[in-house]
Backbone as numpy.savetxt, mean C-alpha at the origin, in Angstrom:
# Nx Ny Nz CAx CAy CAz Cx Cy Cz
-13.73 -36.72 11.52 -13.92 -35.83 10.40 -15.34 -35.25 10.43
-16.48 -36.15 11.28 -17.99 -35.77 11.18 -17.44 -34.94 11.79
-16.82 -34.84 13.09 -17.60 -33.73 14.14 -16.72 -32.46 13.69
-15.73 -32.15 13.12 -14.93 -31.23 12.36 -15.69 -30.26 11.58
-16.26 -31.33 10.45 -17.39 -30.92 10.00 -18.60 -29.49 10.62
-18.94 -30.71 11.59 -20.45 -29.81 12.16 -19.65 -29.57 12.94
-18.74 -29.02 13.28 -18.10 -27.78 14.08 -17.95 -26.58 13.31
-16.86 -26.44 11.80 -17.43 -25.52 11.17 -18.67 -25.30 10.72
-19.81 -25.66 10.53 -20.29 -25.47 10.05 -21.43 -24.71 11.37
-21.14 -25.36 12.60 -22.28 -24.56 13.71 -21.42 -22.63 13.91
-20.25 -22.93 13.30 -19.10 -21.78 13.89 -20.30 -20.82 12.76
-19.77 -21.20 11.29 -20.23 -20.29 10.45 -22.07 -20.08 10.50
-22.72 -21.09 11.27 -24.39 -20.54 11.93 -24.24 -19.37 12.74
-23.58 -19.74 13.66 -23.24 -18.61 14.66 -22.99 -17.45 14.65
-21.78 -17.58 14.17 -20.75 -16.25 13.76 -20.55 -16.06 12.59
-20.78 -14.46 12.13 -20.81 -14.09 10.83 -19.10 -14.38 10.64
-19.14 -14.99 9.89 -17.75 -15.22 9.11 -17.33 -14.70 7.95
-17.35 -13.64 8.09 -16.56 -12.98 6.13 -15.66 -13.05 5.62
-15.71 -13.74 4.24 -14.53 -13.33 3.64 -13.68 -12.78 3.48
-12.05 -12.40 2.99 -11.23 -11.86 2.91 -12.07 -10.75 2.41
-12.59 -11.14 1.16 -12.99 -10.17 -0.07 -14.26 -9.47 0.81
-15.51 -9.94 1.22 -15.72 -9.05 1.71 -15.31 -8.06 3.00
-14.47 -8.60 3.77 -14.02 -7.78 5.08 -13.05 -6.62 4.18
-12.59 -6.54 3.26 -11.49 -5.46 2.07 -12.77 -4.75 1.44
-13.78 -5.17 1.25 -14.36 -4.49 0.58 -14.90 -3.19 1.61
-15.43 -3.76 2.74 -16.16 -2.98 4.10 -14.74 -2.20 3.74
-13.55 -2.33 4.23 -12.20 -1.35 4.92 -12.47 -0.30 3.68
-12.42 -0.66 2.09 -12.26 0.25 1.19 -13.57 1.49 1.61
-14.77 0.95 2.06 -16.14 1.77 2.12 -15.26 2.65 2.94
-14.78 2.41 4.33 -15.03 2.94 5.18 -13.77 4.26 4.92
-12.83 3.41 4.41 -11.51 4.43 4.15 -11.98 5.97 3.18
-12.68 5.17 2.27 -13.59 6.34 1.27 -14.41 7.37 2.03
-15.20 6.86 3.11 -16.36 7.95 3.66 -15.68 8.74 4.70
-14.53 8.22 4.97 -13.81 9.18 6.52 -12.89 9.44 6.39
-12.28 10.03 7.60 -10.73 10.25 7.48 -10.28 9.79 8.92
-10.26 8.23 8.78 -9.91 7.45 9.40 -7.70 7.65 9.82
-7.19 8.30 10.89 -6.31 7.82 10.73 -4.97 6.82 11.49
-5.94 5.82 12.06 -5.47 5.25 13.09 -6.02 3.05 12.90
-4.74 2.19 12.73 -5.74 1.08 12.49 -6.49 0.78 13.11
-6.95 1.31 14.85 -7.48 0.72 15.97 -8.59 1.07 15.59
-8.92 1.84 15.05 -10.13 3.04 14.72 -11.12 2.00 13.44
-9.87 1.76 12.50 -10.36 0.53 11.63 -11.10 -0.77 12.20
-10.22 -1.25 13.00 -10.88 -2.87 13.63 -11.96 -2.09 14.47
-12.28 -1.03 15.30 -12.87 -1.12 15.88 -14.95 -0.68 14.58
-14.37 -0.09 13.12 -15.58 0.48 12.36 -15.67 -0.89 11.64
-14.67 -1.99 11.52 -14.91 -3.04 10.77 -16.21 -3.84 11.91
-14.79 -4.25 13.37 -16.08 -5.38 14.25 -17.36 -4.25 14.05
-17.91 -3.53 13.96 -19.37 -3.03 13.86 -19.56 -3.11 12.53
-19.18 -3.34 11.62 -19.99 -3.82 10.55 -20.14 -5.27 10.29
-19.90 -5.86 11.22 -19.79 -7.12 11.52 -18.69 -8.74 11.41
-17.50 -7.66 10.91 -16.00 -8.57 11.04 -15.37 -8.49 11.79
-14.96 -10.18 12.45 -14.16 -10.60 13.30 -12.88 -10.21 12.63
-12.31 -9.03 13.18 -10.57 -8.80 12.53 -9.71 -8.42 14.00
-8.91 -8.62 13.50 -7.55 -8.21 14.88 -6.76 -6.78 13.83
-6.04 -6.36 14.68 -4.77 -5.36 14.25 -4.41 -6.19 13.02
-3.74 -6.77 13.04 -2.82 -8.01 12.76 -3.52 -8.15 11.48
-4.69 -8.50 10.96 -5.37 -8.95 10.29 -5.89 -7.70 9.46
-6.03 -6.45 9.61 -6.39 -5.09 9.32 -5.19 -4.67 8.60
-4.05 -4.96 9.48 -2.63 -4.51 8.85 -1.96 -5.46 7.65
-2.59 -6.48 7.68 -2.28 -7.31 6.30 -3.05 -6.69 5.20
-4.43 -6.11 5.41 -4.96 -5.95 4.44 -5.24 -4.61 3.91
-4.78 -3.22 4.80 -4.06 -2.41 4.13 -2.97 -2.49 3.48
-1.85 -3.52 4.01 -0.77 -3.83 3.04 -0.95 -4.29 1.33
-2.12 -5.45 1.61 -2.31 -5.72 0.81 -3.22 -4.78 -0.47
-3.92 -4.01 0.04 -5.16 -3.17 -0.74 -3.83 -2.13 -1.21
-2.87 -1.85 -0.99 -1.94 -0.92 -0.83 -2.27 0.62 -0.96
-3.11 0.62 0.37 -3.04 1.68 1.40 -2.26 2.54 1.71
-2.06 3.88 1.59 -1.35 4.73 2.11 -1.65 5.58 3.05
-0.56 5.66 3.90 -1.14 6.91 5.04 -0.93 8.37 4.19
-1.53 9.13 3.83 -1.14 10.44 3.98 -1.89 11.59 4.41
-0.68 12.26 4.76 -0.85 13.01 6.55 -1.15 12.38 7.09
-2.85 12.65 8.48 -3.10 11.92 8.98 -4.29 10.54 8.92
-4.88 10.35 7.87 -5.31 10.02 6.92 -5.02 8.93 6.37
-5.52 7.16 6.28 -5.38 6.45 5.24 -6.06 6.71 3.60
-5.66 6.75 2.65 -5.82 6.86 1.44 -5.85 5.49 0.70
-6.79 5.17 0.05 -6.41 4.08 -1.20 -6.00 4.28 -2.20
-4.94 3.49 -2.79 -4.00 3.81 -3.89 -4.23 4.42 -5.22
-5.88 3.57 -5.63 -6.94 3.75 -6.64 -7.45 4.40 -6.27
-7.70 5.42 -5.61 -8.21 6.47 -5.72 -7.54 7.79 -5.85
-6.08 7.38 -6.24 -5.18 8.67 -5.98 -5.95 9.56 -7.51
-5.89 11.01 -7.59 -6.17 11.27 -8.17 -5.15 11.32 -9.90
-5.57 11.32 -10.72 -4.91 11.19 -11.88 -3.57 10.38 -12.03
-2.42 10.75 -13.15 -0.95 10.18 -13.09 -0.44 10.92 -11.98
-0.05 10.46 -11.85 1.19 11.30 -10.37 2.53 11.86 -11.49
2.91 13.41 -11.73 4.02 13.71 -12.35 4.91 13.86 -11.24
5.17 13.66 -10.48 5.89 13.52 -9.48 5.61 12.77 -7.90
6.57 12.56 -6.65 6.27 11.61 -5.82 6.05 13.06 -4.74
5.30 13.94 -4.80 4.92 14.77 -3.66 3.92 13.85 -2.50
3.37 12.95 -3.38 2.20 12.32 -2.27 2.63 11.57 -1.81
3.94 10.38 -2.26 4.21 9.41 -1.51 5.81 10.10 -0.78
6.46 10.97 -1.20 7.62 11.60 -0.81 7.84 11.57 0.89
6.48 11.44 1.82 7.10 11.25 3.47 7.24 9.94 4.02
6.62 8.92 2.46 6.89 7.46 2.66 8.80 7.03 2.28
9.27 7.64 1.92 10.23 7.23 0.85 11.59 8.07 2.32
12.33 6.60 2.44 13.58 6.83 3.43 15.17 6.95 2.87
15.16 6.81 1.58 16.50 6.94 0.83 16.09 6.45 -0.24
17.33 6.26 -1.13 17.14 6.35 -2.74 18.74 6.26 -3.24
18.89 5.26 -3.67 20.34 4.98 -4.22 20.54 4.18 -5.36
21.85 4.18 -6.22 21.77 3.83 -7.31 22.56 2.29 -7.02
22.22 0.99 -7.50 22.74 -0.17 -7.35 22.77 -0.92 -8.74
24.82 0.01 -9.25 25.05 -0.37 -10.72 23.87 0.10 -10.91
24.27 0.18 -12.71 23.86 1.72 -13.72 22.45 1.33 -14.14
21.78 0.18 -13.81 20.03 0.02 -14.43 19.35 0.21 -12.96
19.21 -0.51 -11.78 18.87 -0.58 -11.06 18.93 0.51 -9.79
17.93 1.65 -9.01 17.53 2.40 -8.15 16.77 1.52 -7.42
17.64 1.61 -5.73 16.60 1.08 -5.00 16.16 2.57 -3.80
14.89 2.24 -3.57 14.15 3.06 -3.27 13.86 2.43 -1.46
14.41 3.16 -0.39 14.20 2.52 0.95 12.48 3.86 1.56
11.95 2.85 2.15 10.36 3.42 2.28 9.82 3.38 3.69
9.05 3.45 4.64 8.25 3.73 5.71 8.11 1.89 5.72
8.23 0.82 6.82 7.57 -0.25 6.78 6.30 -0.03 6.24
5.86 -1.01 5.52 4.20 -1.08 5.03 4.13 -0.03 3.43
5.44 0.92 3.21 4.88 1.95 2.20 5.31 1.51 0.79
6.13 0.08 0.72 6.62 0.12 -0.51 5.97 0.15 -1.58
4.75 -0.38 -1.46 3.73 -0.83 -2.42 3.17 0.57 -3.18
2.53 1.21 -2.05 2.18 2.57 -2.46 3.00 3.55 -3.66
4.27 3.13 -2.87 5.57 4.31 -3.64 6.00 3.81 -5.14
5.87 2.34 -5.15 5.92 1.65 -6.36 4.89 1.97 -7.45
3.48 2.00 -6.97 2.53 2.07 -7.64 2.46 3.69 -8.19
2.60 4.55 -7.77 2.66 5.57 -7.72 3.69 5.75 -8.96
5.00 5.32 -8.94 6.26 5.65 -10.04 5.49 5.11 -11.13
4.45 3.79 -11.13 4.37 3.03 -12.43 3.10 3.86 -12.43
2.15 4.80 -11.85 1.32 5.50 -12.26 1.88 6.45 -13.25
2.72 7.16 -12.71 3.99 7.97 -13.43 4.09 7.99 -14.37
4.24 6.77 -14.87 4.44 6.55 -16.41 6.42 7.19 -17.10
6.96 7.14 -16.24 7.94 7.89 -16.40 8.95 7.34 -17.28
9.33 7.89 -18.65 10.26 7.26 -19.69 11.40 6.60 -19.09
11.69 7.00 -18.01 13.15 6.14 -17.87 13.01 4.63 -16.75
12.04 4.55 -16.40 11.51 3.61 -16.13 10.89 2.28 -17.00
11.26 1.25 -16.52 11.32 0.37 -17.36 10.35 -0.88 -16.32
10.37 -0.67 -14.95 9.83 -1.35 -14.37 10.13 -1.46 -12.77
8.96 -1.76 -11.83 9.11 -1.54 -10.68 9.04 -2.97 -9.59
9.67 -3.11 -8.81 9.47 -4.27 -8.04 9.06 -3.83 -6.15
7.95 -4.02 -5.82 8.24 -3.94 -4.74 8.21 -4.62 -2.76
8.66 -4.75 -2.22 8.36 -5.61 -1.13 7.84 -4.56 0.06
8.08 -5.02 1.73 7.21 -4.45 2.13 8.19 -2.88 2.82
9.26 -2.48 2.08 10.05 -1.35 2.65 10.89 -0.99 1.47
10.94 -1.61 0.67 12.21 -1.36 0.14 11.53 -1.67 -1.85
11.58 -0.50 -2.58 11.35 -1.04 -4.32 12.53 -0.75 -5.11
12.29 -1.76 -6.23 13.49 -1.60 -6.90 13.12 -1.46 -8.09
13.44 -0.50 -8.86 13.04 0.42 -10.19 14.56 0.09 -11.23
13.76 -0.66 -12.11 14.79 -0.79 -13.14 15.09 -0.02 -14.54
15.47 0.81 -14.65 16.13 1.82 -15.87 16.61 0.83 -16.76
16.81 1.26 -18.42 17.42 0.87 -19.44 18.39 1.19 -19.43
19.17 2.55 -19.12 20.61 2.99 -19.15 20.92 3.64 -17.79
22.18 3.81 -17.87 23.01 4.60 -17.07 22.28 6.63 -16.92
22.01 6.39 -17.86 21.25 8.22 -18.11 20.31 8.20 -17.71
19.20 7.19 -17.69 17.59 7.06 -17.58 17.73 7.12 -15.95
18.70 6.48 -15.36 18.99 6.48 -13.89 19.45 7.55 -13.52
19.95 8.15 -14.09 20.69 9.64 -13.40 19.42 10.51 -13.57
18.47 10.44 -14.45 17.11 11.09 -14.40 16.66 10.97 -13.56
16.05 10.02 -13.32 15.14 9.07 -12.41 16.03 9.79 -10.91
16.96 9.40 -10.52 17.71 10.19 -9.27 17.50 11.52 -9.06
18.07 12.37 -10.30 17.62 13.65 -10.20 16.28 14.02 -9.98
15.32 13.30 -10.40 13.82 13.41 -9.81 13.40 13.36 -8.41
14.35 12.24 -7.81 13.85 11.91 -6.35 15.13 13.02 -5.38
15.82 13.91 -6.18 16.57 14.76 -5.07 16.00 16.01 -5.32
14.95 15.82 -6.14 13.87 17.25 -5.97 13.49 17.18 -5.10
12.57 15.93 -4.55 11.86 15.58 -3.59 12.26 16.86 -2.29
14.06 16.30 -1.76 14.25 16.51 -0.63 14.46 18.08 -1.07
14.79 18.99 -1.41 14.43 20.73 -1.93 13.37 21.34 -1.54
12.37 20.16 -1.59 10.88 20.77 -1.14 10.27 20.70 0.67
């Protein structure tokens, strides 16, 4: 257990070791000052600010920060500008849209985009919405009625018109 010990502890002398929180905080700087749109591009502006990250480890934490690509371009979610009255910004994330029974719309998305597209509807603020769930492809938006859903649908078949 000693030498465990003074093994982490010569690792973290050595090698800058950052936190989750700060290695998310660096990605948010960097996403803000550029128009970063590639993750390789990320690990490679993170290791120079001095985090040990992989792909792997970059791609958890755009997932997690819930990151959006748009165009070519990562975006942070909190920084979208104002309510969103509609899904024009997340609309090239979003792969179908169907009704499952009369409360429940599930919403199929880009791997990695569910989060974004979720956050975005509950930015929305949209009356027939009652609440959003989402995983890492797929959200599920729960309506009060049968009508609030036929809204909510008719909203997302604007989408494809445009």
């Amino acid at each position: 257990m000693q030498n465990t010990r003074l093994f982490m502890q010569s690792l973290n002398t050595h090698h800058s070791i950052a936190a989750p929180t700060d290695r998310r905080d660096t990605l948010k700087r960097i996403i803000r000052q550029g128009e970063v749109g590639r993750q390789a591009e990320l690990v490679r502006l993170l290791r120079q600010a001095g985090h040990a990250v992989t792909q792997s480890s970059v791609s958890r934490d755009l997932r997690d920060l819930g990151v959006a690509k748009v165009g070519d371009r990562y975006v942070l979610a909190e920084d979208a500008s104002g309510p969103v009255t509609d899904l024009r910004t997340v609309a090239p994330f979003v792969r179908g849209v169907s009704a499952a029974g009369p409360n429940l719309t599930v919403v199929r998305t880009l791997t990695g985009s569910a989060q974004a597209v979720a956050l975005a509807i509950d930015r929305a603020r949209w009356p027939e919405v009652v609440g959003t769930l989402s995983g890492d492809d797929t959200v599920f938006i729960a309506t009060a009625t049968g009508r609030s859903q036929r809204t909510l649908l008719t909203r997302f078949r604007s989408l494809d018109s445009r």
